[in-house]
PyMOL CGO cylinders between C-alpha atoms (Angstrom):
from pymol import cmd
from pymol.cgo import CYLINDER

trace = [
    CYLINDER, -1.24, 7.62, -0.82, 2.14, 6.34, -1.86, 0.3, 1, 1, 1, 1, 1, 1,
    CYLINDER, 2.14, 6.34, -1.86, 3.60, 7.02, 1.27, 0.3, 1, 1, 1, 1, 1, 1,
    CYLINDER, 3.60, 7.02, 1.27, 0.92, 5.25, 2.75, 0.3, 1, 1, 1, 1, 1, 1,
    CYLINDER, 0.92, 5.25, 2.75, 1.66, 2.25, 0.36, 0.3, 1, 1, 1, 1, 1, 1,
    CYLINDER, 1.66, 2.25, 0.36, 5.31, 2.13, 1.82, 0.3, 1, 1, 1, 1, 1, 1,
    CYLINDER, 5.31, 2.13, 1.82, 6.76, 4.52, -0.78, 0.3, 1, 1, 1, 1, 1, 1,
    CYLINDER, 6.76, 4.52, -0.78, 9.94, 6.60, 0.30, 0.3, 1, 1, 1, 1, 1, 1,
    CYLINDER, 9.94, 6.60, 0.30, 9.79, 10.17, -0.23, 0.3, 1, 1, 1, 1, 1, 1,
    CYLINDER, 9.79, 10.17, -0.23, 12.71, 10.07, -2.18, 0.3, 1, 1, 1, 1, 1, 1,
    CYLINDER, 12.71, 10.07, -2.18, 11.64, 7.42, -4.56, 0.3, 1, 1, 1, 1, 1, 1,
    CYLINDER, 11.64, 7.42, -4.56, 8.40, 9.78, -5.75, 0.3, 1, 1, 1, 1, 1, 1,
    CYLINDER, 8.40, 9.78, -5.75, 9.33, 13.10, -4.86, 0.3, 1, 1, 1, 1, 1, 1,
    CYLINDER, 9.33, 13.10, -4.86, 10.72, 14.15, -8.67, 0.3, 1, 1, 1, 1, 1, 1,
    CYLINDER, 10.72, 14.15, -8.67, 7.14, 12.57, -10.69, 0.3, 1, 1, 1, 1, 1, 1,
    CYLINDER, 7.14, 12.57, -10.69, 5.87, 15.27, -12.28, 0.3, 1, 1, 1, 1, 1, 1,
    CYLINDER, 5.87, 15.27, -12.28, 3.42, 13.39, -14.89, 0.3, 1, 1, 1, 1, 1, 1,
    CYLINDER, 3.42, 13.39, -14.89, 0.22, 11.09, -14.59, 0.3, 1, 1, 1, 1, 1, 1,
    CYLINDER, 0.22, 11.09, -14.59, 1.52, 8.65, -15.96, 0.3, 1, 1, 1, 1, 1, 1,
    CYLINDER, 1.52, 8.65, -15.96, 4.71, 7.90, -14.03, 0.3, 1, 1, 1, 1, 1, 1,
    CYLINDER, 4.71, 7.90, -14.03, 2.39, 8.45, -10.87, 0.3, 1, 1, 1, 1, 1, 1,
    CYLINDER, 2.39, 8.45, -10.87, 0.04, 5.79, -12.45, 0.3, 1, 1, 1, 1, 1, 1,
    CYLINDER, 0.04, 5.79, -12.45, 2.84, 3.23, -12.82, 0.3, 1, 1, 1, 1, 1, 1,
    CYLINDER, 2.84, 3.23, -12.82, 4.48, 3.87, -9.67, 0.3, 1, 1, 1, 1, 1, 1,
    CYLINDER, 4.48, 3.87, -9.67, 1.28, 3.62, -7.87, 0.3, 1, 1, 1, 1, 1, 1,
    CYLINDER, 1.28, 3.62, -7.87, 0.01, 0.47, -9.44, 0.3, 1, 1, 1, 1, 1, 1,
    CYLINDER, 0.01, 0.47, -9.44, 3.10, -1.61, -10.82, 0.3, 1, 1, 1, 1, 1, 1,
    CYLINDER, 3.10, -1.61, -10.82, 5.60, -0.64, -7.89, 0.3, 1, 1, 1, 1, 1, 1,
    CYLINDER, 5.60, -0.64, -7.89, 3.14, -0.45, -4.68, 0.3, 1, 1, 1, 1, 1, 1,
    CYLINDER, 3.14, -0.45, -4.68, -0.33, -1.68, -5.35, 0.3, 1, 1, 1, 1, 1, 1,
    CYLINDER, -0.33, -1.68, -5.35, 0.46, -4.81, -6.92, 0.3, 1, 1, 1, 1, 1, 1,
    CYLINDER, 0.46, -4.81, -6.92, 2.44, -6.33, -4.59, 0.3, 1, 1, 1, 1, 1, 1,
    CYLINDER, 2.44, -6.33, -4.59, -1.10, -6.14, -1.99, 0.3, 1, 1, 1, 1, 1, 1,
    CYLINDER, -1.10, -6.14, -1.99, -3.09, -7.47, -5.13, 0.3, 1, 1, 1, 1, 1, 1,
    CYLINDER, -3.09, -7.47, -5.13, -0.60, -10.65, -5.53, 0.3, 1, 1, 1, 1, 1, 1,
    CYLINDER, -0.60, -10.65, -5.53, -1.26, -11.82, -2.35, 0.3, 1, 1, 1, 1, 1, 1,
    CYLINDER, -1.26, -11.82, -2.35, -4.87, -10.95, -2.51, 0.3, 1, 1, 1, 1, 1, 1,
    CYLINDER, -4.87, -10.95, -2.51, -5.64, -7.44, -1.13, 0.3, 1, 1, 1, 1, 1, 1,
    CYLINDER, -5.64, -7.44, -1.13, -8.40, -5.27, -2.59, 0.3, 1, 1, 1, 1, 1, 1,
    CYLINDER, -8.40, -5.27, -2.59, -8.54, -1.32, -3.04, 0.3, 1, 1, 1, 1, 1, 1,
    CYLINDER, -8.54, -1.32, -3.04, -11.21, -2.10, -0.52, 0.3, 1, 1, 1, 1, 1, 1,
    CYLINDER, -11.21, -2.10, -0.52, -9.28, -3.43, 2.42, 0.3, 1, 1, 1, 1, 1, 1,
    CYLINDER, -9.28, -3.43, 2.42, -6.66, -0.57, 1.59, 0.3, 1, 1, 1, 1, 1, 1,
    CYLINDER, -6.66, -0.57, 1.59, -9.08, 1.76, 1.71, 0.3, 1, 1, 1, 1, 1, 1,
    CYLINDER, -9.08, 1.76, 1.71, -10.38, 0.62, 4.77, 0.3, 1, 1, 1, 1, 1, 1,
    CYLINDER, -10.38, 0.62, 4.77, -7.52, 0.89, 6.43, 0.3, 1, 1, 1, 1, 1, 1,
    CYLINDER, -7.52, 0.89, 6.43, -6.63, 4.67, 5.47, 0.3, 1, 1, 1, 1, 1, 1,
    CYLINDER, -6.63, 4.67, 5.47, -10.02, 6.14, 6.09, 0.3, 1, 1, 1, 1, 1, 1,
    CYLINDER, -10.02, 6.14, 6.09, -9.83, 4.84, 9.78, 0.3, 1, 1, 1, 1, 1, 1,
    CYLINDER, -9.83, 4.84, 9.78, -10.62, 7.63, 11.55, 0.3, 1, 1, 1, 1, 1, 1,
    CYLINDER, -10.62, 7.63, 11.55, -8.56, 8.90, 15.30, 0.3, 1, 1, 1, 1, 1, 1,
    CYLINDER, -8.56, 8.90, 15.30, -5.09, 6.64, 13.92, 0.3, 1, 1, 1, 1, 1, 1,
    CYLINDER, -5.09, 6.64, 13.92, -2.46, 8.52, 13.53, 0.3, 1, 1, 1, 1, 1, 1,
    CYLINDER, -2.46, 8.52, 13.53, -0.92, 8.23, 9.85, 0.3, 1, 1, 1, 1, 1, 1,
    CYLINDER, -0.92, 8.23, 9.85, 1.73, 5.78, 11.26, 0.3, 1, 1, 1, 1, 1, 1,
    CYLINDER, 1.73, 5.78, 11.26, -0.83, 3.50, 13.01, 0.3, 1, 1, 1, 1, 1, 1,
    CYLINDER, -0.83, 3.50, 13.01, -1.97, 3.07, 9.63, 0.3, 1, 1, 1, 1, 1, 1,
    CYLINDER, -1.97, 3.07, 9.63, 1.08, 2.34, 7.93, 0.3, 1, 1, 1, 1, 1, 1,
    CYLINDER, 1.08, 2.34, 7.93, 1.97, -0.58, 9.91, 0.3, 1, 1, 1, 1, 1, 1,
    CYLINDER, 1.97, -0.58, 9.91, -1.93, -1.65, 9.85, 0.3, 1, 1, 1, 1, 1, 1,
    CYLINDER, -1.93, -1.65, 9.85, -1.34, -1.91, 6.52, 0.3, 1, 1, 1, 1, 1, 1,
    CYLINDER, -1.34, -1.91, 6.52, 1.85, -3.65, 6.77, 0.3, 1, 1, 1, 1, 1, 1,
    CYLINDER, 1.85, -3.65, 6.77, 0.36, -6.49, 9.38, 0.3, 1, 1, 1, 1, 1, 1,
    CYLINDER, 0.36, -6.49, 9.38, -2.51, -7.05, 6.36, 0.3, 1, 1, 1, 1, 1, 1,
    CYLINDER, -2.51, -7.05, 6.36, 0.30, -7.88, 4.13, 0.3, 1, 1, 1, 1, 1, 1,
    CYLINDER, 0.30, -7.88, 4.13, 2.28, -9.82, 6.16, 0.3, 1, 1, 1, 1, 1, 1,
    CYLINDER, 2.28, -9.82, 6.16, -0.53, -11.62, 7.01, 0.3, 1, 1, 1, 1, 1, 1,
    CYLINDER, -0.53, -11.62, 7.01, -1.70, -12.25, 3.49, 0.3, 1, 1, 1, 1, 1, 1,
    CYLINDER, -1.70, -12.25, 3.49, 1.94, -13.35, 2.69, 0.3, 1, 1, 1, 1, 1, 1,
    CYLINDER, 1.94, -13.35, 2.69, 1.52, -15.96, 5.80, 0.3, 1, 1, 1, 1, 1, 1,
    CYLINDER, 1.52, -15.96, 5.80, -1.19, -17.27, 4.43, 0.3, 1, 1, 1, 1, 1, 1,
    CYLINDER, -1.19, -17.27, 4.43, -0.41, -17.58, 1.01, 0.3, 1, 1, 1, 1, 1, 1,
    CYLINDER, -0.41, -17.58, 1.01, 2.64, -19.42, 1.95, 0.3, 1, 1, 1, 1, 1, 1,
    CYLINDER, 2.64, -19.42, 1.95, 0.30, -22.18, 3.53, 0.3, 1, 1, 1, 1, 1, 1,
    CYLINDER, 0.30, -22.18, 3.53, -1.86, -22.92, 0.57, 0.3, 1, 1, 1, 1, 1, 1,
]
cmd.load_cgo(trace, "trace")
């Protein structure tokens, strides 16, 4: 999932605890989507889509940001 979330695999591979996966997974990657007003839901969404390839996904997810960003920058 943090892969999915734009994580590098360098950046996560040495957690070994909960709660260092719970921080990394909420303060470093989640939040960003949540400022800018992205639910679990729309995540979610996104990686259960089924016949993408994992990559497809990653940059679906990445246009929903972007987009969220463009939009909060008009308000």
């Amino acid at each position: 999932m943090l892969l999915f979330l734009g994580a590098k695999y360098e950046d996560i591979a040495d957690v070994k605890d909960i709660d260092t996966l719970l921080y990394k997974v909420y303060y470093e990657y989640y939040l960003p989507f949540a400022k800018y007003g992205i639910d679990v839901r729309a995540i979610k969404g996104i990686y259960n889509t089924k016949g993408t390839s994992f990559k497809e996904k990653q940059i679906a997810l990445q246009v929903l940001l972007c987009e969220s960003k463009d939009k909060e920058l008009i308000k």
